[in-house]
Every structure is written in C-alpha cells, then in structure tokens.
PQR file with spaces between the fields and no chain letter, atoms N, CA, C, O and H, PARSE charges and radii, in Angstrom:
ATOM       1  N    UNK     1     190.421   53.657  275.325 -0.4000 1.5000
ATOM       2  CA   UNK     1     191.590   54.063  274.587 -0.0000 2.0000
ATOM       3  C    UNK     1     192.055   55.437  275.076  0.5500 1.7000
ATOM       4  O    UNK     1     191.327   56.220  275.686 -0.5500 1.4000
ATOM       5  N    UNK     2     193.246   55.644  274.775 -0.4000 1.5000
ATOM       6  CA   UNK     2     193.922   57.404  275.080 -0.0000 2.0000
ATOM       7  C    UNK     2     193.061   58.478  274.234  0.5500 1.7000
ATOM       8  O    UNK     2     192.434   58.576  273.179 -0.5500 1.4000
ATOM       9  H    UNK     2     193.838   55.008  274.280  0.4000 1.0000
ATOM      10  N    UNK     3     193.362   59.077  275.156 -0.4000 1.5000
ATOM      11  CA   UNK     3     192.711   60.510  274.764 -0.0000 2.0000
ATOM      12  C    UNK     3     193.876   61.086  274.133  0.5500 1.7000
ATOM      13  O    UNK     3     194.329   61.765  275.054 -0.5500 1.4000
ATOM      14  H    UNK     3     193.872   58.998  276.013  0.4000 1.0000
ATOM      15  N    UNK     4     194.396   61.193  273.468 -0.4000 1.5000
ATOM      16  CA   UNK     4     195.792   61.661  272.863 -0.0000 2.0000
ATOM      17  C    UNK     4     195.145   61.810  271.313  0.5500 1.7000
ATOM      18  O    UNK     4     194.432   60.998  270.724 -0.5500 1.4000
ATOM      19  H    UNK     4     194.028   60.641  272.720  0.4000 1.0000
ATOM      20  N    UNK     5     195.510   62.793  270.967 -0.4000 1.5000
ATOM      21  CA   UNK     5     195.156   63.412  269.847 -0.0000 2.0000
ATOM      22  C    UNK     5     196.414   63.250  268.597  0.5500 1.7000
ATOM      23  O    UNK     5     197.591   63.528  268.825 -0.5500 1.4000
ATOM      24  H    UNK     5     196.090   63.453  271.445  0.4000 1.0000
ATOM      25  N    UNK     6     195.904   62.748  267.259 -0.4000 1.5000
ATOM      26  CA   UNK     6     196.804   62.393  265.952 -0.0000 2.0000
ATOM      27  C    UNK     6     196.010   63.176  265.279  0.5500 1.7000
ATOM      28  O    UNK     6     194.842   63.514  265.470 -0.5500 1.4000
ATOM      29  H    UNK     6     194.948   62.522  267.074  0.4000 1.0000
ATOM      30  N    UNK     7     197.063   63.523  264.164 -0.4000 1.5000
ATOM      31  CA   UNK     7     196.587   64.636  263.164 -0.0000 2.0000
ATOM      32  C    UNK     7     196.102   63.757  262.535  0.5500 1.7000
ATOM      33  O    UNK     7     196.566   62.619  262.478 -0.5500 1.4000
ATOM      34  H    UNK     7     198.012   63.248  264.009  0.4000 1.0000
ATOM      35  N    UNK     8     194.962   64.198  261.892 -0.4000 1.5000
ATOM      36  CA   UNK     8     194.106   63.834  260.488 -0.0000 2.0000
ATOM      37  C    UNK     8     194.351   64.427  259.555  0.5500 1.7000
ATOM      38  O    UNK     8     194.638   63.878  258.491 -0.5500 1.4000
ATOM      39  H    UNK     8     194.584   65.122  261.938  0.4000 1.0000
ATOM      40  N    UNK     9     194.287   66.024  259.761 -0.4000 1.5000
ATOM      41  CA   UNK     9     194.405   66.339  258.241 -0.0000 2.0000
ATOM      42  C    UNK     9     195.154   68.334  258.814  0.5500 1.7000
ATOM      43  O    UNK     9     195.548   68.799  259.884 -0.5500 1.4000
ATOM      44  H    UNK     9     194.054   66.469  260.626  0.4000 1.0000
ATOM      45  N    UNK    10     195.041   68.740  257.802 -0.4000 1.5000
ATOM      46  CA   UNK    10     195.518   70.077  258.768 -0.0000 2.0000
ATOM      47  C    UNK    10     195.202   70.551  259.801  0.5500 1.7000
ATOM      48  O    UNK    10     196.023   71.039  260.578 -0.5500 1.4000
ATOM      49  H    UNK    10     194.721   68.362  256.934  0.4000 1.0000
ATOM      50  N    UNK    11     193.923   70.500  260.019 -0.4000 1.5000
ATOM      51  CA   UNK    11     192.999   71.622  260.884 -0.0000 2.0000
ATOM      52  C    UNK    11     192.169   70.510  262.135  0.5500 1.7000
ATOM      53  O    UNK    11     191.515   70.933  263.089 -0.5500 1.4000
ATOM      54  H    UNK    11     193.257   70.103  259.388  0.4000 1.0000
ATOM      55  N    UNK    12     192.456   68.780  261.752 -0.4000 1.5000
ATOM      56  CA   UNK    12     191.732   68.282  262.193 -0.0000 2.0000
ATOM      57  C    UNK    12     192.478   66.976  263.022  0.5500 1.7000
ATOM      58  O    UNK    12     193.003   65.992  262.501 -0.5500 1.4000
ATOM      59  H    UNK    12     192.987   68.437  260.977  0.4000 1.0000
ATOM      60  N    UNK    13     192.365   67.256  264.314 -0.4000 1.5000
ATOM      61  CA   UNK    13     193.435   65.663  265.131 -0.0000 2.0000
ATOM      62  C    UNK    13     192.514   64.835  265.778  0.5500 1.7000
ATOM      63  O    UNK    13     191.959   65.408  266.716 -0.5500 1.4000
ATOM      64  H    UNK    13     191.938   68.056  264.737  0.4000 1.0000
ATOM      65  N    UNK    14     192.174   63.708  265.598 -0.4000 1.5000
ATOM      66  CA   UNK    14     191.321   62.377  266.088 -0.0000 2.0000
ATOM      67  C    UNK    14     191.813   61.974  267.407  0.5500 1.7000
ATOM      68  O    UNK    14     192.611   62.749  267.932 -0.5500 1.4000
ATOM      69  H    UNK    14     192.625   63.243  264.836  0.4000 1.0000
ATOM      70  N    UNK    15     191.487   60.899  268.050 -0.4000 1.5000
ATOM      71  CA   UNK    15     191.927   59.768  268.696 -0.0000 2.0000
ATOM      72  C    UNK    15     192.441   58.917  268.098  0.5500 1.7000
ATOM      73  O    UNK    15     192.498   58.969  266.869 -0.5500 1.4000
ATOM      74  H    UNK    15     190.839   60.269  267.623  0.4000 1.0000
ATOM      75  N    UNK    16     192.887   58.039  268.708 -0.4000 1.5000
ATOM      76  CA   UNK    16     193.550   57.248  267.362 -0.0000 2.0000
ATOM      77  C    UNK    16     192.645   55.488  267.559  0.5500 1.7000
ATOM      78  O    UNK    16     193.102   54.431  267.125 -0.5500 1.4000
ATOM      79  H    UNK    16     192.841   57.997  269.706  0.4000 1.0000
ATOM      80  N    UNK    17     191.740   55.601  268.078 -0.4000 1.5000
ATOM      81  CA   UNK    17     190.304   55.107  267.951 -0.0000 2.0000
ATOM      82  C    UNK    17     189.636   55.307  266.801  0.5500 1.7000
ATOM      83  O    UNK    17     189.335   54.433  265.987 -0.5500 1.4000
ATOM      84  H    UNK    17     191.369   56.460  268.431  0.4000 1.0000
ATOM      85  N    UNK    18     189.334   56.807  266.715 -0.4000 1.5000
ATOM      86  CA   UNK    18     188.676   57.456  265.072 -0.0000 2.0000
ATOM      87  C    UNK    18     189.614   57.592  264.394  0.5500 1.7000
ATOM      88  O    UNK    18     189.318   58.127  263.326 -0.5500 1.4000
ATOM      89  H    UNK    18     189.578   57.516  267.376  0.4000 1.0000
ATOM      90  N    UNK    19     190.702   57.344  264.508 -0.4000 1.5000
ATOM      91  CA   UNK    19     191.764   57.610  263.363 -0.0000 2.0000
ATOM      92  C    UNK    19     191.530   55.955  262.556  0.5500 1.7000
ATOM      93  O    UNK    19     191.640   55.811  261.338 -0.5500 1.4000
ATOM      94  H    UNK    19     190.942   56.910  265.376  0.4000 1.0000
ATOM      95  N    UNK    20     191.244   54.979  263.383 -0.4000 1.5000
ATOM      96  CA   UNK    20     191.755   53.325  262.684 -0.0000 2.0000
ATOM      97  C    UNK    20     190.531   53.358  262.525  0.5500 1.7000
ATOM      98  O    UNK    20     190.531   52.573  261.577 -0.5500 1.4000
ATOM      99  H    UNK    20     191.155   55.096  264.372  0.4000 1.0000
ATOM     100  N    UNK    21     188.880   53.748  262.728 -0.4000 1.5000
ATOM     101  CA   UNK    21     187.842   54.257  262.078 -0.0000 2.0000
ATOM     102  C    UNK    21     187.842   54.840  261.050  0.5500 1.7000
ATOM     103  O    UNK    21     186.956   54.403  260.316 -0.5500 1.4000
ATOM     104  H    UNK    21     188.880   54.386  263.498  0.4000 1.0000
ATOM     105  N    UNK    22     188.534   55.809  260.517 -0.4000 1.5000
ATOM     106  CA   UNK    22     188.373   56.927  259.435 -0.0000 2.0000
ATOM     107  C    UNK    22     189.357   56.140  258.327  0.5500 1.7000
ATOM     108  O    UNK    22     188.815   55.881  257.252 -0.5500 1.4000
ATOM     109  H    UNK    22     189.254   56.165  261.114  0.4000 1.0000
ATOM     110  N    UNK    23     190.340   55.859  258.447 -0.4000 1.5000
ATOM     111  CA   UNK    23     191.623   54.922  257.630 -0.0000 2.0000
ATOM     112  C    UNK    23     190.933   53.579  257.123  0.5500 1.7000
ATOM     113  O    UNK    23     191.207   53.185  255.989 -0.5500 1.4000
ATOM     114  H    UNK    23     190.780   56.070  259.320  0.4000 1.0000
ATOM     115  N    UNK    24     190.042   52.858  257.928 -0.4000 1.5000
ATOM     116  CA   UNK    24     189.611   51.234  257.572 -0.0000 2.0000
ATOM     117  C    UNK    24     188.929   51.279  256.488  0.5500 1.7000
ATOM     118  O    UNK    24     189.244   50.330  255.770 -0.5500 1.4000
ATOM     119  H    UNK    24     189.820   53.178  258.849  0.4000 1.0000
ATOM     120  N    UNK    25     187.697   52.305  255.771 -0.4000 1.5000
ATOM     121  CA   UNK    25     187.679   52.067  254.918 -0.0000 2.0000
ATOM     122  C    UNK    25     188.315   52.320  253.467  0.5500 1.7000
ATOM     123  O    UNK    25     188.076   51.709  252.425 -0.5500 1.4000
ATOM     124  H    UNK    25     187.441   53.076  256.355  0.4000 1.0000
ATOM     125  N    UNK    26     189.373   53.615  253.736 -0.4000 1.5000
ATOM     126  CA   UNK    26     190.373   53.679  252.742 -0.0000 2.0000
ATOM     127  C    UNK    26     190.995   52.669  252.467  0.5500 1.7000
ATOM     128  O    UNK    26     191.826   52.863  251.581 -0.5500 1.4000
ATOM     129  H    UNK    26     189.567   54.111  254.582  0.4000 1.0000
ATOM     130  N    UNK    27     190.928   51.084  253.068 -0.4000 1.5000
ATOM     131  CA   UNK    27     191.441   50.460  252.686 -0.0000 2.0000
ATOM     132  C    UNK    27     190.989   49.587  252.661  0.5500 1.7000
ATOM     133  O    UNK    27     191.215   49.003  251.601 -0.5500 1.4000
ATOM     134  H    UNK    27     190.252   50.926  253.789  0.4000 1.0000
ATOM     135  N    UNK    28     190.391   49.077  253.305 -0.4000 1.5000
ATOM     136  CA   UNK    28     189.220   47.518  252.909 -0.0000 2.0000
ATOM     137  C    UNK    28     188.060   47.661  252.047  0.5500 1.7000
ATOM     138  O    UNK    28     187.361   46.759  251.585 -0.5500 1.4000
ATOM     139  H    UNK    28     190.207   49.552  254.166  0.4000 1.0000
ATOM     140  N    UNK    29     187.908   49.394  251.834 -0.4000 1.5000
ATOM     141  CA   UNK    29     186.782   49.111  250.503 -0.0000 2.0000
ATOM     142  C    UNK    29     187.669   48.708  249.145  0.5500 1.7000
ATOM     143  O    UNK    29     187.553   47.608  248.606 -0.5500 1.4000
ATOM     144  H    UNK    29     188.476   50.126  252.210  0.4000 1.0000
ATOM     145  N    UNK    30     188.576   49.761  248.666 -0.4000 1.5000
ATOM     146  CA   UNK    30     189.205   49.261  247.573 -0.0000 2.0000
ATOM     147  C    UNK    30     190.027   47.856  247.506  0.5500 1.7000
ATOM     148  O    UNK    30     190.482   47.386  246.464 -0.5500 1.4000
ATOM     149  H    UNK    30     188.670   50.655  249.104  0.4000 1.0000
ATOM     150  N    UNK    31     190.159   47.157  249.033 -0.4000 1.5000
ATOM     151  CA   UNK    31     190.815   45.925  248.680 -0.0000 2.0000
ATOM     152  C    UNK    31     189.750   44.615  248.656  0.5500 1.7000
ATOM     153  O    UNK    31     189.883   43.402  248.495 -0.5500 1.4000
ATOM     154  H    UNK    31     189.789   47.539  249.880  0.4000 1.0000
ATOM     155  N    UNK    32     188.667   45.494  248.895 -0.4000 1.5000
ATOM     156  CA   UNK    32     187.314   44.328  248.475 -0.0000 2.0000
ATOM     157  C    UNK    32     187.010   44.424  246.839  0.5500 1.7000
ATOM     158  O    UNK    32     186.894   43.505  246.028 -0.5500 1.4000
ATOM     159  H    UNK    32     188.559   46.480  249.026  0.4000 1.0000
ATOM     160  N    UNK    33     186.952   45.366  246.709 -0.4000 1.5000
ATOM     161  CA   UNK    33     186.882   45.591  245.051 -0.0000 2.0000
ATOM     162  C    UNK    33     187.627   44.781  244.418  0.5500 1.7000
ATOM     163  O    UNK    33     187.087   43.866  243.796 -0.5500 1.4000
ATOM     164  H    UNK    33     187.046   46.113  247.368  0.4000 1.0000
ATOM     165  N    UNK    34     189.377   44.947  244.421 -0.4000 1.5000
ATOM     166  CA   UNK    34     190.295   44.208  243.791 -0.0000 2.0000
ATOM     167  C    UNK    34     189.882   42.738  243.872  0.5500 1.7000
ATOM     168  O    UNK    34     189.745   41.969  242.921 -0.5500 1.4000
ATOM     169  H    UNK    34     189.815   45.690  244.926  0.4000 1.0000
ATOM     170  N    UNK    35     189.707   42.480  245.175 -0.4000 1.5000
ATOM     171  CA   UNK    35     189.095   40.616  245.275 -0.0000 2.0000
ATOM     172  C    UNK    35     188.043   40.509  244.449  0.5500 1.7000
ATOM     173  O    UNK    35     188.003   39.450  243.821 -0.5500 1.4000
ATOM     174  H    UNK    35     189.818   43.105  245.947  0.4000 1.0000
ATOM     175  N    UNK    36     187.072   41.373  244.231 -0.4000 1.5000
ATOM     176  CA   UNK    36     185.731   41.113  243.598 -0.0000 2.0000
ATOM     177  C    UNK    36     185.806   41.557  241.798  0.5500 1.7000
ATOM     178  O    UNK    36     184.830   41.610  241.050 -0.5500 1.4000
ATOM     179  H    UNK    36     187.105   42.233  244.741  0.4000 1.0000
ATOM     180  N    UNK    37     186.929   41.776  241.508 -0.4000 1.5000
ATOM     181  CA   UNK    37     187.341   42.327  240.079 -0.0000 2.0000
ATOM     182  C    UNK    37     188.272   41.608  239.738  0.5500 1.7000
ATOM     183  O    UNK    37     187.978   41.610  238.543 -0.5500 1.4000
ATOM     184  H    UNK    37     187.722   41.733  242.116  0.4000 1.0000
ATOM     185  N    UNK    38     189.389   40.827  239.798 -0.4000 1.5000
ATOM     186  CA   UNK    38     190.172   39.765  240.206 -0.0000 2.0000
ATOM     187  C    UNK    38     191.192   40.608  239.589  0.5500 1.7000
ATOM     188  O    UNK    38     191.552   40.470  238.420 -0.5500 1.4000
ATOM     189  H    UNK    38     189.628   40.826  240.769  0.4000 1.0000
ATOM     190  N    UNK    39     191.650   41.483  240.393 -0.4000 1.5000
ATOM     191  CA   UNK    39     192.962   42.177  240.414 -0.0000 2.0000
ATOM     192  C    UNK    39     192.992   43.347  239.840  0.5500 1.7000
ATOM     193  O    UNK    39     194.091   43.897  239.769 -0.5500 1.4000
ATOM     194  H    UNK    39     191.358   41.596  241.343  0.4000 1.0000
ATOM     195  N    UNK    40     191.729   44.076  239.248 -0.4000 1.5000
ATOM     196  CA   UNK    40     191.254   45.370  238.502 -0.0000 2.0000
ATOM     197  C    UNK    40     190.724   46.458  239.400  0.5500 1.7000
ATOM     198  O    UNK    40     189.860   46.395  240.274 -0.5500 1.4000
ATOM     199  H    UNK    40     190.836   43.630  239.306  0.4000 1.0000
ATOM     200  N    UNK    41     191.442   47.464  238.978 -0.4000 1.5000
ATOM     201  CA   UNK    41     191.363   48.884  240.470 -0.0000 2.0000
ATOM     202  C    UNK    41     190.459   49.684  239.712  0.5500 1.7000
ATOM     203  O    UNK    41     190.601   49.660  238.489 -0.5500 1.4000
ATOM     204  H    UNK    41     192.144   47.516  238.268  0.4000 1.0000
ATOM     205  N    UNK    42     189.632   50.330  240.164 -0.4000 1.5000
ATOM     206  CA   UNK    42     189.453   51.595  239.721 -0.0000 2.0000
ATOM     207  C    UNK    42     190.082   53.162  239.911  0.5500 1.7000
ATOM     208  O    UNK    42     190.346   53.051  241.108 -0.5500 1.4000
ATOM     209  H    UNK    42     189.516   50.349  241.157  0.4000 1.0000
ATOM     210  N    UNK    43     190.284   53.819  239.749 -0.4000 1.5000
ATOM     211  CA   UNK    43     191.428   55.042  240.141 -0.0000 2.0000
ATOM     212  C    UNK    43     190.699   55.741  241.313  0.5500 1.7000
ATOM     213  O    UNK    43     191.243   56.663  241.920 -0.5500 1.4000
ATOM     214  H    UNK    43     190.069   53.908  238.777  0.4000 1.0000
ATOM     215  N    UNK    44     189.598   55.343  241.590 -0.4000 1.5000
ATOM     216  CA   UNK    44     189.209   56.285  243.310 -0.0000 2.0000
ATOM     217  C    UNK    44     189.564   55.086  244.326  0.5500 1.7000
ATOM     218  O    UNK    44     189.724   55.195  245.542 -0.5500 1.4000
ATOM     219  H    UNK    44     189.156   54.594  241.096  0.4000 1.0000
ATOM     220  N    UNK    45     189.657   53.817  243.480 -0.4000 1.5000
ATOM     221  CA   UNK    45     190.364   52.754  244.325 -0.0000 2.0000
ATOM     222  C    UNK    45     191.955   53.243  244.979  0.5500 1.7000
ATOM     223  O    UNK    45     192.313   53.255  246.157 -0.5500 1.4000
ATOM     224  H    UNK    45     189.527   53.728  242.492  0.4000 1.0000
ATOM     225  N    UNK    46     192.293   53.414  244.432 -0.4000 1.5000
ATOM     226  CA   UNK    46     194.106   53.431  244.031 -0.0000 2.0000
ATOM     227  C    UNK    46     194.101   54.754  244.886  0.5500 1.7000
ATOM     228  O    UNK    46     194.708   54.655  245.952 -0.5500 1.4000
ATOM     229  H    UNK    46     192.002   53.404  243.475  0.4000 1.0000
ATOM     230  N    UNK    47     193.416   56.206  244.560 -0.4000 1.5000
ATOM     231  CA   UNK    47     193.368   57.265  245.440 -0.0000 2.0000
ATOM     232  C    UNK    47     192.935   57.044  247.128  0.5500 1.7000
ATOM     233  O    UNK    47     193.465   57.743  247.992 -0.5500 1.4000
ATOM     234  H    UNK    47     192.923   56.286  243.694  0.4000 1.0000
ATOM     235  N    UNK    48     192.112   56.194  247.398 -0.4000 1.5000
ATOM     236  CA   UNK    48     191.895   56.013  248.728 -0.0000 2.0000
ATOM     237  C    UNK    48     192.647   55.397  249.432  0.5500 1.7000
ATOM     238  O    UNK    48     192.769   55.703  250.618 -0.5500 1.4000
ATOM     239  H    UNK    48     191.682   55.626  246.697  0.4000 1.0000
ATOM     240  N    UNK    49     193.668   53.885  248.600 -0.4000 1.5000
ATOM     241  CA   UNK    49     194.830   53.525  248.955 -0.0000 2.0000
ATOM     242  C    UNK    49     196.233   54.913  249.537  0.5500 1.7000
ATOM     243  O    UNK    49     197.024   55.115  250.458 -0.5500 1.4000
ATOM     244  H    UNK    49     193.569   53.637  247.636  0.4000 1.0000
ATOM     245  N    UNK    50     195.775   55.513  248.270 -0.4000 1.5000
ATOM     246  CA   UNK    50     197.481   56.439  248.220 -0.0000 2.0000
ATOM     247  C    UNK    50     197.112   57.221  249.644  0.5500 1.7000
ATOM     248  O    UNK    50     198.067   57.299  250.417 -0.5500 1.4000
ATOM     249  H    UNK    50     195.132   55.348  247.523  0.4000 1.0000
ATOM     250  N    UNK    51     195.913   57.787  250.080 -0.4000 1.5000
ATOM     251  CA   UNK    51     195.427   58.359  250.360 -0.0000 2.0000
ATOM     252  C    UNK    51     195.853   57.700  252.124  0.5500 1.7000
ATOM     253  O    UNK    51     196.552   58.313  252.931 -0.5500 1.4000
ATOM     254  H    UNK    51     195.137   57.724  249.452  0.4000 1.0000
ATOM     255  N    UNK    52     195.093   56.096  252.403 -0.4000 1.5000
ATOM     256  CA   UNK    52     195.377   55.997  253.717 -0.0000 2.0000
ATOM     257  C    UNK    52     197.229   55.881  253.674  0.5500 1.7000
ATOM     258  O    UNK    52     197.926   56.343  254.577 -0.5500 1.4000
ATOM     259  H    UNK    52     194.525   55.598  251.748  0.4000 1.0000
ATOM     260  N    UNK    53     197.566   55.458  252.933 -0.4000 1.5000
ATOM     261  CA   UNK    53     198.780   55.285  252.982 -0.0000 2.0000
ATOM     262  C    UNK    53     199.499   56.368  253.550  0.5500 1.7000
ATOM     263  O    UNK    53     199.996   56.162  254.657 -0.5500 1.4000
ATOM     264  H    UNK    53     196.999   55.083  252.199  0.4000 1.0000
ATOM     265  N    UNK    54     199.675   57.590  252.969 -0.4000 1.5000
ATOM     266  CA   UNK    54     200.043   59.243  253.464 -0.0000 2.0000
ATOM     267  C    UNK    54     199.609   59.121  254.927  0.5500 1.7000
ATOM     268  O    UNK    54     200.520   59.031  255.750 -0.5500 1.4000
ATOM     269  H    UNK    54     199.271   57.757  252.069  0.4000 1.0000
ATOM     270  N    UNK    55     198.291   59.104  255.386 -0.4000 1.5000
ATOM     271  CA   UNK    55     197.997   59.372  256.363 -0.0000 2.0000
ATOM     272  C    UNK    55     198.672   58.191  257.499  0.5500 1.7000
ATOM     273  O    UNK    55     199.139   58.711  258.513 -0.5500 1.4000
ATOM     274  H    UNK    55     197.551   59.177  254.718  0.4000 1.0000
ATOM     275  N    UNK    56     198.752   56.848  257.430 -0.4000 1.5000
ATOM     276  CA   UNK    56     199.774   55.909  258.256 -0.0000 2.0000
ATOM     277  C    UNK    56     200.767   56.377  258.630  0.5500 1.7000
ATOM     278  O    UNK    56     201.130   56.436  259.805 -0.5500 1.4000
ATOM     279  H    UNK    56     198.372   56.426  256.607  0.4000 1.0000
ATOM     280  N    UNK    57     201.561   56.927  257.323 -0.4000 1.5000
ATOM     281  CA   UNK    57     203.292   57.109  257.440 -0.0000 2.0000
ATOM     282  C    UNK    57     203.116   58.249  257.799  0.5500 1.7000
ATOM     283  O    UNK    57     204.251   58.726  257.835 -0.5500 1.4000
ATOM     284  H    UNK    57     201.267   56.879  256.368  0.4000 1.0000
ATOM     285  N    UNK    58     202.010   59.439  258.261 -0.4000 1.5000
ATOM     286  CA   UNK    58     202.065   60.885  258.645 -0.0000 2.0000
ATOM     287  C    UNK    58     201.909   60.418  260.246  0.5500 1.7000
ATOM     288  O    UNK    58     202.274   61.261  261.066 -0.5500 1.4000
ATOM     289  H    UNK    58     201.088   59.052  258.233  0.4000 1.0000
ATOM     290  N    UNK    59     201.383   59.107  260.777 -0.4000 1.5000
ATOM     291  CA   UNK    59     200.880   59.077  261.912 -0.0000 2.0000
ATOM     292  C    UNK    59     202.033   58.334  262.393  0.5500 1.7000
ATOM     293  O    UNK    59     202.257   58.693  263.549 -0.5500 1.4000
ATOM     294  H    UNK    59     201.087   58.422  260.111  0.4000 1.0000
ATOM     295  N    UNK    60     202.864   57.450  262.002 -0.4000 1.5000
ATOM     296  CA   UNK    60     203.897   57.169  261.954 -0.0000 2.0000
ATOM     297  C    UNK    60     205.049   58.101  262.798  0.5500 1.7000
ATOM     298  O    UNK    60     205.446   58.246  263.954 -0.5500 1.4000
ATOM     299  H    UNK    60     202.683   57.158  261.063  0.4000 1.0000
ATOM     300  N    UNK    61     205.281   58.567  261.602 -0.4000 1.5000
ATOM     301  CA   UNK    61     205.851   60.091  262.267 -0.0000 2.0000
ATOM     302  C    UNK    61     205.727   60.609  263.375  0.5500 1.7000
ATOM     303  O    UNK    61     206.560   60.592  264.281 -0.5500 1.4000
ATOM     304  H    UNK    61     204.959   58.450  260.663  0.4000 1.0000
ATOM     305  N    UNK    62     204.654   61.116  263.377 -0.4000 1.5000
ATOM     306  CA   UNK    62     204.114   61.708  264.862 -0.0000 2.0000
ATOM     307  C    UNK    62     204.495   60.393  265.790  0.5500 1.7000
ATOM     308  O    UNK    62     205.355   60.619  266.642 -0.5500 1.4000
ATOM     309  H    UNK    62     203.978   61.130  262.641  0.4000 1.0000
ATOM     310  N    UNK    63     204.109   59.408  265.750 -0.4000 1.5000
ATOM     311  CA   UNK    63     204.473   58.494  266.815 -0.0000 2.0000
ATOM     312  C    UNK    63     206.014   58.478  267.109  0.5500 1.7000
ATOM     313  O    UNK    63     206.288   58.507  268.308 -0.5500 1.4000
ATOM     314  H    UNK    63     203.411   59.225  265.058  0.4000 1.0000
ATOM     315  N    UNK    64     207.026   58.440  266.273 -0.4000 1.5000
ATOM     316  CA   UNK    64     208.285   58.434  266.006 -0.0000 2.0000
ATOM     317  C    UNK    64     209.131   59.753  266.657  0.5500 1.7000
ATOM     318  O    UNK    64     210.191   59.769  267.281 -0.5500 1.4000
ATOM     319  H    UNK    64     206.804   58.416  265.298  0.4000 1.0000
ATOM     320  N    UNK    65     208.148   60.940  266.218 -0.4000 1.5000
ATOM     321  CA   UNK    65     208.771   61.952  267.595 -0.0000 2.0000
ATOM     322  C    UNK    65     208.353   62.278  268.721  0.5500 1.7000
ATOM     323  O    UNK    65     208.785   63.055  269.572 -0.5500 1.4000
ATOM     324  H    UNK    65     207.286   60.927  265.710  0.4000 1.0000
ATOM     325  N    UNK    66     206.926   61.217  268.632 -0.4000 1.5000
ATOM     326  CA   UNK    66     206.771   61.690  270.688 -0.0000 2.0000
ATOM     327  C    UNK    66     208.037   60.864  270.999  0.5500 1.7000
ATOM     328  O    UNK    66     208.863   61.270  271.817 -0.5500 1.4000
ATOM     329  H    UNK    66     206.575   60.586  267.941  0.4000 1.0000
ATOM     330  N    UNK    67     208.212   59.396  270.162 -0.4000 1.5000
ATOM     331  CA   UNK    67     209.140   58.528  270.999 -0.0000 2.0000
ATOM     332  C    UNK    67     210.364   59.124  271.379  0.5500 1.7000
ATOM     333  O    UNK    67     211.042   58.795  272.353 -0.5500 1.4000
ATOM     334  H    UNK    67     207.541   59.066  269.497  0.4000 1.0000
ATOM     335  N    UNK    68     210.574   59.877  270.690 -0.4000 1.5000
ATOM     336  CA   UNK    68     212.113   60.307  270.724 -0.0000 2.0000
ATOM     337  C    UNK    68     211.646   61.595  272.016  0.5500 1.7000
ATOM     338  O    UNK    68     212.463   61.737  272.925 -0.5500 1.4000
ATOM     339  H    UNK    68     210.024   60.144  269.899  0.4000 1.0000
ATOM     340  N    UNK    69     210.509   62.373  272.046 -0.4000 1.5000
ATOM     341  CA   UNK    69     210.820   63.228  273.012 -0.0000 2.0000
ATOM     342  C    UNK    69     210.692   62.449  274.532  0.5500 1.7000
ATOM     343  O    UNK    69     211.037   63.099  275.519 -0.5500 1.4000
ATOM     344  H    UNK    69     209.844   62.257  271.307  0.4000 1.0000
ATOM     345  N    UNK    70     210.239   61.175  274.693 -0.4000 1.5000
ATOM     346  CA   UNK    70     210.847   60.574  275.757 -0.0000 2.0000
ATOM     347  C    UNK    70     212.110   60.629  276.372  0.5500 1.7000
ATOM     348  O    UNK    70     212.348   59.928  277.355 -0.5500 1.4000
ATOM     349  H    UNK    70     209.959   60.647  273.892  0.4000 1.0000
C-alpha cells in the first residue's frame, strides 16, 4: 500500500492501511452488538459509530483536496 500519510487525529497521520485498521472496529464491534441485541445500542456503541463516522468524512476531505490539487 502507499506510504501517504491521513490524519487520524490532531497530532497523529496513519497510512491508510492503519487508518481501515484503526476505523474497523469502530464499526463492526457496535454493529455486532446491534445484531446480537436485535436492534438495541448501547451509548459507547453509538459513540464509536459517531466517532468512525467523523473520522471517514475527515478522510474524505483530505482525499477531496489532494484531488483537486491535481
């Protein structure tokens, strides 16, 4: 994979190898839960959701203005 660096968090930019590492379980743990609760979240559920979510649409972004500095 690229060596190209995505922000994680302020101080901290991944690969984007460890980025779809660090994000997978923000989201397949709480969407195993919901399957295993039959549709019942817990609120650190729902926070790890909100949580990868921010970080997608932040990486998003960044992808959206390298494109444009092409």
């Amino acid at each position: 994979m690229s060596d190209k660096l995505y922000n994680w968090s302020y101080l901290e930019e991944v690969t984007l190898e460890d980025f779809i590492k660090k994000v997978t379980p923000l989201v397949s743990n709480p969407v195993q839960n919901l399957m295993e609760m039959d549709g019942d979240m817990y609120l650190s559920d729902y926070r790890d959701l909100q949580e990868a979510s921010n970080r997608l649409l932040n990486l998003l972004k960044q992808l959206e203005r390298e494109g444009d500095e092409l």
